[in-house]
N, C-alpha and C positions, 0 to 999 in steps of 0.2 A: 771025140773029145768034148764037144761040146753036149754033148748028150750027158756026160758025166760032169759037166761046170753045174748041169741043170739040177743032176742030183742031187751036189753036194748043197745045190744053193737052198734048196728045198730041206735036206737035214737039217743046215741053217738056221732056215728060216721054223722048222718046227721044234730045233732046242730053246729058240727065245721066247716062241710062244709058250712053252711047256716052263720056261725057267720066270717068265710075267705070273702065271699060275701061279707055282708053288710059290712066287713071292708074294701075291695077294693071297694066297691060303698064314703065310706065314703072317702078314699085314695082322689078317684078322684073328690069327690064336692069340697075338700079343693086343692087340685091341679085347678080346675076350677077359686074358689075363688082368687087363690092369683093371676094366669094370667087375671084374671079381675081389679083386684085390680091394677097390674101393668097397662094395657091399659088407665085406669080410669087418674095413674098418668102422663102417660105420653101425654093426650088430656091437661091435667091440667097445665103442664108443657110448652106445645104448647101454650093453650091458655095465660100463661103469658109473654112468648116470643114474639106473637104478640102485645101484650100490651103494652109491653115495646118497640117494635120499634114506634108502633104507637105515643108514649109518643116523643121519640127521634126525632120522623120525624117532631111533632108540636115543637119541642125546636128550631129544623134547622129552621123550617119556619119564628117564631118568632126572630131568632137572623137576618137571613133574611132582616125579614120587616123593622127592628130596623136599619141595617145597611145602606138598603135603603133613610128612612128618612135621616139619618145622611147626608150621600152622596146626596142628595136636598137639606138640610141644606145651604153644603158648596159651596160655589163657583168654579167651574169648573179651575183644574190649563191648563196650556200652555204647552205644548207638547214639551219638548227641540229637537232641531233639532240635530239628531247624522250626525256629518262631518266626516272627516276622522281623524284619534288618529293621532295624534301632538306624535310624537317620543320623546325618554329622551333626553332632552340636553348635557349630559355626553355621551351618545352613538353614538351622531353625531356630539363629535367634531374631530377635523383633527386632527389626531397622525403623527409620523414619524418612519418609520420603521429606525431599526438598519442595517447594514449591512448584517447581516447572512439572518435576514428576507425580507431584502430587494431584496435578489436573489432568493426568492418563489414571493412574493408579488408586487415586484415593487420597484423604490424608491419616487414614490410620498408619500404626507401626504393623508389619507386616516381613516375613518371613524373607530371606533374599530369591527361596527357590518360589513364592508366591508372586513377589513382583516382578518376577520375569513373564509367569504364567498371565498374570493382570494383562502386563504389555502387549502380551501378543494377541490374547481375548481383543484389546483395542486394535491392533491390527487387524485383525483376520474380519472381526464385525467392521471397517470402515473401508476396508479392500484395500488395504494402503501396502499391500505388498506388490511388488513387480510381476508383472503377467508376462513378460519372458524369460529374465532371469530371476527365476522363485528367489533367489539369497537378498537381492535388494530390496529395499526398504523404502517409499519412497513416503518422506514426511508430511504431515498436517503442520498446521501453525502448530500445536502442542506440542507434536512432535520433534518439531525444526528446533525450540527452546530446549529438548532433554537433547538434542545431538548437536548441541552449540553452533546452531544457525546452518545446519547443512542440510542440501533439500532430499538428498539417496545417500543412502547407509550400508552397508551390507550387514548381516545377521550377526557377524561376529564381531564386527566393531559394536552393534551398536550396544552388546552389554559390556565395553570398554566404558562408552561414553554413559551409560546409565546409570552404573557402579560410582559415578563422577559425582551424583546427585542423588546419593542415600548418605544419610548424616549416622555417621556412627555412635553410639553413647559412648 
């Protein structure tokens, strides 16, 4: 009897192993399947991606063609001749400095875009600009009198304050 416990135990034990097999055969036909499955969608995927450009590239063509015709339609314009830009009339008319400005700039009548240019000529030759922060300004005695007594400026104010001391006609 126990000679046949042994047998059966053995049957047993070689249906589980045979029944582990054909479940790891089965594991992997369905792991095969879905990595097919997936390549399948993404040729499928490709192949509508082409399609659609394809579709796009004849849309371009056609608006193309269409825009073509239109442009033979129409008659050809003239080509404006670009000259040189004509300046604002407000920008070149002749101001007249005040006194204080007129001992940086001159005391001619002079253009508003010119005595800006004066100014900064006086800057730049007297180094009276800030050597860390480039925007400020820092004044001479003439200076100090066109920025109504202040000693640093910064660049934007100080054609606030210099607009303050051109006398208009």
């Amino acid at each position: 009897m126990a000679a046949k416990k042994a047998k059966k135990a053995k049957k047993a034990a070689k249906k589980k192993v045979a029944k582990k097999k054909t479940a790891k055969k089965a594991k992997k036909k369905v792991a095969k399947k879905k990595v097919a499955k997936k390549a399948t969608k993404k040729k499928a995927a490709k192949k509508t991606a082409k399609k659609a450009k394809k579709k796009a590239a004849k849309k371009t063509v056609k608006k193309a063609k269409k825009a073509a015709k239109k442009a033979a339609k129409k008659p050809a314009k003239k080509a404006k001749k670009k000259g040189k830009r004509k300046p604002n009339a407000a920008f070149m008319r002749a101001l007249q400095p005040d006194a204080a400005l007129a001992a940086v700039v001159g005391t001619k009548k002079l253009p508003r875009t010119q005595i800006t240019k004066k100014i900064w000529e006086y800057i730049k030759r007297r180094g009276l600009q800030d050597k860390v922060n480039r925007r400020q300004i820092n004044a001479d005695d003439n200076l100090k009198k066109v920025f109504n007594g202040k000693k640093s400026v910064s660049m934007f104010e100080m054609t606030k304050l210099v607009n303050k001391h051109i006398i208009v006609d």
